[in-house]
C-alpha positions in Angstrom: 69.9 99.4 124.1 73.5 99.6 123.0 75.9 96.8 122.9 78.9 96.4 125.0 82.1 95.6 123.5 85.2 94.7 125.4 87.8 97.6 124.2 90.6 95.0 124.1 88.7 92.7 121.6 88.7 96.1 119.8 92.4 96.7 119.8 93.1 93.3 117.9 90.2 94.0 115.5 92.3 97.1 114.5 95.4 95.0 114.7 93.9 92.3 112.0 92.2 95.3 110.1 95.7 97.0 109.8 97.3 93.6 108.9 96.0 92.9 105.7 95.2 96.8 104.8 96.8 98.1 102.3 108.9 112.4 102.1 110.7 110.4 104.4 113.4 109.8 106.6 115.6 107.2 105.6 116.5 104.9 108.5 116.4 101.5 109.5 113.7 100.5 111.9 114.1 99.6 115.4 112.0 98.6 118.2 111.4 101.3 121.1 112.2 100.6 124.5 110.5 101.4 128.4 112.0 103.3 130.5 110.1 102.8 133.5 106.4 103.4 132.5 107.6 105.6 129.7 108.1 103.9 126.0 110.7 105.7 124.3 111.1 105.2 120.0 114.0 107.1 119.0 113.3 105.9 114.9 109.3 107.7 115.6 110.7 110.2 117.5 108.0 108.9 120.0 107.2 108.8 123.6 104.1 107.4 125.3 104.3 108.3 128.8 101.7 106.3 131.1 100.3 107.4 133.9 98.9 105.5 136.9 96.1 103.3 136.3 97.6 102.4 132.4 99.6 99.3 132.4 101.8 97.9 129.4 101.9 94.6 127.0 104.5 92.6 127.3 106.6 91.4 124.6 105.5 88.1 124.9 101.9 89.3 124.9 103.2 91.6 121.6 104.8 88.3 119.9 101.6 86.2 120.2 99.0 88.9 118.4 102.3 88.6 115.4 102.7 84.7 115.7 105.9 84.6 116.4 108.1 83.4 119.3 108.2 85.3 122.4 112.2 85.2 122.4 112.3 86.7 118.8 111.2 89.8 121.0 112.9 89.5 124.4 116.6 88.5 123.2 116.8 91.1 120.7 116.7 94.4 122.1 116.2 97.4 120.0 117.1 95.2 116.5 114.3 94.2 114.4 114.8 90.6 113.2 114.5 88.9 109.6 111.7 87.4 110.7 110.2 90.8 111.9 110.8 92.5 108.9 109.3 89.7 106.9 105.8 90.9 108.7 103.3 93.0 107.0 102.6 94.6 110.5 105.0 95.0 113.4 103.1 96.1 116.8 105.8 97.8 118.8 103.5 98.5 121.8 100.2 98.2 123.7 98.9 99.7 126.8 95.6 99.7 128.4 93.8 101.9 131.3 92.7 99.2 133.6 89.5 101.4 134.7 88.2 102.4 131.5 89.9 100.2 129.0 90.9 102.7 126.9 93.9 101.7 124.8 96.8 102.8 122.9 98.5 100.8 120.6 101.8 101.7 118.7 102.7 99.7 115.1 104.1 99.9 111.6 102.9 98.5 108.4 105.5 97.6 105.7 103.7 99.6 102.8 105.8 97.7 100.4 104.6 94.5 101.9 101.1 95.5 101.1 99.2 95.1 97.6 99.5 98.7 96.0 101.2 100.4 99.2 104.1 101.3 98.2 102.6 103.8 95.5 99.7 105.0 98.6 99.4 108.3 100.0 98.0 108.8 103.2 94.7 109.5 102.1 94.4 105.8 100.0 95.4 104.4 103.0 92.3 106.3 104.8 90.3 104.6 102.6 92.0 101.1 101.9 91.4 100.9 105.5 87.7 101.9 105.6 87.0 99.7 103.3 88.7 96.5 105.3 86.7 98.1 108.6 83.0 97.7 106.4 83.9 93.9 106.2 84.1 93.7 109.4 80.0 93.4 112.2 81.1 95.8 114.8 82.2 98.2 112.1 78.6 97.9 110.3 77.4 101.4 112.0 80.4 104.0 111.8 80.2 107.8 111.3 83.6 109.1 110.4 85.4 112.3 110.9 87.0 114.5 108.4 90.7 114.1 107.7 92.6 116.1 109.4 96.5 117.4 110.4 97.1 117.1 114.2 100.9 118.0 115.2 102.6 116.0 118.2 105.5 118.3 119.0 107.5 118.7 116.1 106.1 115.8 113.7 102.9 116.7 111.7 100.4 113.7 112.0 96.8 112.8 109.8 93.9 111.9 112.1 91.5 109.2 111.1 88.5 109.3 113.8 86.0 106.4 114.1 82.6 106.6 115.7 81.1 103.0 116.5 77.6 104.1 117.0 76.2 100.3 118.0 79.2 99.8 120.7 79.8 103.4 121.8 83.3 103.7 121.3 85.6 105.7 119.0 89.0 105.1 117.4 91.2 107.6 116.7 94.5 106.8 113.6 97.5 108.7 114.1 99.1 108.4 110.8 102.7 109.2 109.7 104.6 107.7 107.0 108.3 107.0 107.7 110.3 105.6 104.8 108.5 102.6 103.9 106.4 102.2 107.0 103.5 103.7 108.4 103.4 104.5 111.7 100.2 103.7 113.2 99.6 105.6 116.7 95.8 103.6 117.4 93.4 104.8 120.6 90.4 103.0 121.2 88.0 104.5 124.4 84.6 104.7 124.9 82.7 107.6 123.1 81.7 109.3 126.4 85.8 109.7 127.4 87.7 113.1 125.8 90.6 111.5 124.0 92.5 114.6 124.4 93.6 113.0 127.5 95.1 110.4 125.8 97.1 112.4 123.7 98.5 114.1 126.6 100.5 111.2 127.2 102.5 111.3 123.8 105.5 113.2 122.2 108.5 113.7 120.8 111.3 111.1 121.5 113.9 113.7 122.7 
């Protein structure tokens, strides 16, 4: 019989994993904001619009998975503080269908805050994190995808996809490397579920 495995517990799995893994616009980060049940990132060029039956983390919810103080998230705004940037990993947002428990989970890793990542390309990445997943039980039993190139209305994104054959749930790795950062667009569903619904619900900033 297959094992069940809560699809949140997933989502901070993949927010440890990315954590101590290890041509571009030059700009200085800054968080996104919601506008109504729509998160808007103008330095992504990123929108996640949810529809009903998703509902969003909240910053404090956002600021314990970092350790940090709630406030260092609710007072600031859009500005990313010292403290922030000081982070190898920066999760920027969460959201969750309460039905299924699909997720979708937006962050950035500070390449140059990672051992080697500054000199990475996407594809040592791919595999810096495969090799943090096979350290990890649930990730014991995974059959991988190919690479591949996925475009999101005007940006051109590599797709890492994750088959957990013991649990019966797949992950899917938007990839897309901006500046020093990597912008990590993470779904997590059950394997049964056609993520292309998921994707649906994200594009371009403007």
């Amino acid at each position: 019989m297959k094992k069940v495995l809560s699809i949140t517990v997933v989502l901070m799995l993949v927010a440890a994993l990315l954590g101590g893994c290890g041509g571009s616009e030059q700009k200085e980060l800054t968080r996104g904001v919601w506008e109504d049940d729509t998160y808007v990132s103008e330095y992504a060029n990123l929108k996640v619009s949810l529809p009903e039956g998703w509902t969003a983390a909240t910053d404090e919810e956002l600021a314990e998975i970092m350790g940090v103080a709630a406030d260092i998230l609710t007072e600031q705004g859009t500005e990313i503080t010292q403290e922030l940037l000081e982070k190898t990993t920066i999760y920027d947002m969460m959201a969750q269908n309460l039905s299924t428990g699909a997720n979708i989970l937006v962050m950035y890793e500070n390449m140059n805050l990672t051992a080697g990542g500054s000199k990475m390309d996407l594809e040592e990445y791919v595999e810096a994190l495969k090799t943090q997943m096979a350290e990890v039980d649930i990730y014991k039993s995974v059959e991988y995808g190919d690479l591949r190139e996925e475009k999101i209305g005007e940006d051109t994104y590599q797709v890492m996809e994750a088959n957990v054959l013991d649990y019966e749930f797949s992950q899917y790795y938007y990839l897309r490397k901006i500046d020093k950062y990597m912008l990590v667009v993470c779904i997590s569903q059950q394997s049964s579920e056609d993520v292309s619904e998921v994707v649906k619900m994200i594009g371009n900033y403007q």
